[in-house]
C-alpha positions in Angstrom: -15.4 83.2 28.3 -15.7 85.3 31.4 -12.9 87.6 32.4 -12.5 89.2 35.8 -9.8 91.8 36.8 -8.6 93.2 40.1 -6.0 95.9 40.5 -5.0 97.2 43.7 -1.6 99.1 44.6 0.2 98.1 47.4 3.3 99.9 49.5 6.2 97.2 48.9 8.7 96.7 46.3 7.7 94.6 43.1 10.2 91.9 44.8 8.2 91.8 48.2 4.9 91.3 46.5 6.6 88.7 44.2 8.4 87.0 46.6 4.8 86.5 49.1 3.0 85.3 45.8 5.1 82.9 44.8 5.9 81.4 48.4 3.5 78.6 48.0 4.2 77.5 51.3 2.4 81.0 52.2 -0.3 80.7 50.1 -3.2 80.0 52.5 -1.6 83.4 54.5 -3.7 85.3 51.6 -5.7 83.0 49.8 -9.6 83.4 50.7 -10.5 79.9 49.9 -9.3 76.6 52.1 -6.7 75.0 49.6 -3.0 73.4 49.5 -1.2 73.9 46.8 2.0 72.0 45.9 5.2 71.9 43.6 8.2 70.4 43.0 9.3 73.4 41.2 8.9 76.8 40.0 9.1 78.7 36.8 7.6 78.3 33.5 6.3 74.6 32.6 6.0 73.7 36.3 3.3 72.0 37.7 0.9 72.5 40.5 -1.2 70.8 42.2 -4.2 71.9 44.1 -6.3 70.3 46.8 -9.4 71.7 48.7 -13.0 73.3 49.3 -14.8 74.9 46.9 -18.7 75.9 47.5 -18.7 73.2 49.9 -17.3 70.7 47.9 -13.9 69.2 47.8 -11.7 69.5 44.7 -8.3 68.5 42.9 -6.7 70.5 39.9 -3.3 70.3 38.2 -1.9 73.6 36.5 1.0 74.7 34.4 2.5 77.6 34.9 2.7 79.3 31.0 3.8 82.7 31.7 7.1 83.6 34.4 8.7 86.7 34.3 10.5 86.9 37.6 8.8 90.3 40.0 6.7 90.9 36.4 4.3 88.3 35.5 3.1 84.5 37.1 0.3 82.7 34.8 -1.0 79.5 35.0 -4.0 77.1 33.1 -6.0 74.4 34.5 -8.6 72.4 33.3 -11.7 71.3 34.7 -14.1 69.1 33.5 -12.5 70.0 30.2 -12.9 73.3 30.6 -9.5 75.5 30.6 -8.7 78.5 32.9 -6.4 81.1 33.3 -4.6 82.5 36.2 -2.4 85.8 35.9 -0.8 88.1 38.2 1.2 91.4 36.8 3.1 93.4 39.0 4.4 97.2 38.0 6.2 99.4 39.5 4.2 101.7 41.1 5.4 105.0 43.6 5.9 104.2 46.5 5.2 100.2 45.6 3.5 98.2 43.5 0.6 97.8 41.1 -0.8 94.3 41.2 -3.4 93.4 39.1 -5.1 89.4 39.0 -6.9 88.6 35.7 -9.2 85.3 35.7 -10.2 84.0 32.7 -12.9 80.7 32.4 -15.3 79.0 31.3 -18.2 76.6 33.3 -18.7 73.2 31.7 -23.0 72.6 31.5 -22.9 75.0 28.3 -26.4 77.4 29.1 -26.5 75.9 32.2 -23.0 76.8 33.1 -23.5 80.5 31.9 -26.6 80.7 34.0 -25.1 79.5 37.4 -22.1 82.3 35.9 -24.0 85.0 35.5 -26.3 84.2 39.3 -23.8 83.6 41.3 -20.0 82.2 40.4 -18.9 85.4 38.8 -19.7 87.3 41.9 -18.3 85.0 43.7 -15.1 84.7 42.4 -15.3 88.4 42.0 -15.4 89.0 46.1 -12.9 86.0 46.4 -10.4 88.1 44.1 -10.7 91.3 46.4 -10.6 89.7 50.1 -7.5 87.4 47.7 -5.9 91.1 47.2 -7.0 92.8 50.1 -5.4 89.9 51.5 -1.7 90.2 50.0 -1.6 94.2 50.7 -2.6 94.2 54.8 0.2 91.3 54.9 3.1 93.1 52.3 2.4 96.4 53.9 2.7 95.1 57.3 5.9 93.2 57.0 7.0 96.4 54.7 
């Protein structure tokens, strides 16, 4: 399983930064990647759905959210190809603002071929997806801030 982990601190309360990452209909403010995501609900055991463009290709996942701890913690899974994922965002308190860190944990389908096309290029990817995804959020909260 891979895991990657970006932390970042941004100048705007722990509610702020919450309330901007949870906004789905905001999402594609900050989100790097060309996607719609939708849901009748929030909190823990809603479901998402997501719709869009992913190396050139379109796609279509459903998540649950399994973690929820309101201005603390947002997690979700989805599965791929029978492969399971996992999502996280953890905000702390941080002077003057807030620590966010994203942690993405998965797993390609293709066994040694999907660890091969992991270690040449999806890992980076995603990697550089998760900072312009961060960088994203902290030029919009500390502007509105």
């Amino acid at each position: 399983m891979t895991i990657i982990k970006g932390t970042l601190e941004i100048q705007a309360s722990p509610g702020k930064v919450w309330n901007l990452l949870t906004d789905l209909g905001r999402f594609h403010e900050w989100a790097p990647v060309k996607m719609k995501l939708t849901s009748e609900k929030q909190g823990l055991g809603a479901t998402y759905h997501t719709t869009g463009k992913f190396f050139g290709l379109d796609f279509e996942i459903n998540q649950r959210c399994v973690e929820w701890e309101e201005n603390r913690k947002w997690s979700y899974t989805m599965t791929l190809r029978g492969k399971r994922a996992k999502l996280s965002w953890i905000l702390e308190p941080w002077e003057p603002g807030t620590k966010l860190t994203e942690i993405f944990k998965y797993e390609l389908p293709y066994s040694i071929l999907g660890n091969l096309i992991d270690k040449l290029m999806f890992k980076r990817y995603i990697k550089k997806m998760m900072e312009r995804e961060l960088r994203n959020l902290k030029l919009l909260l500390e502007k509105i801030e």
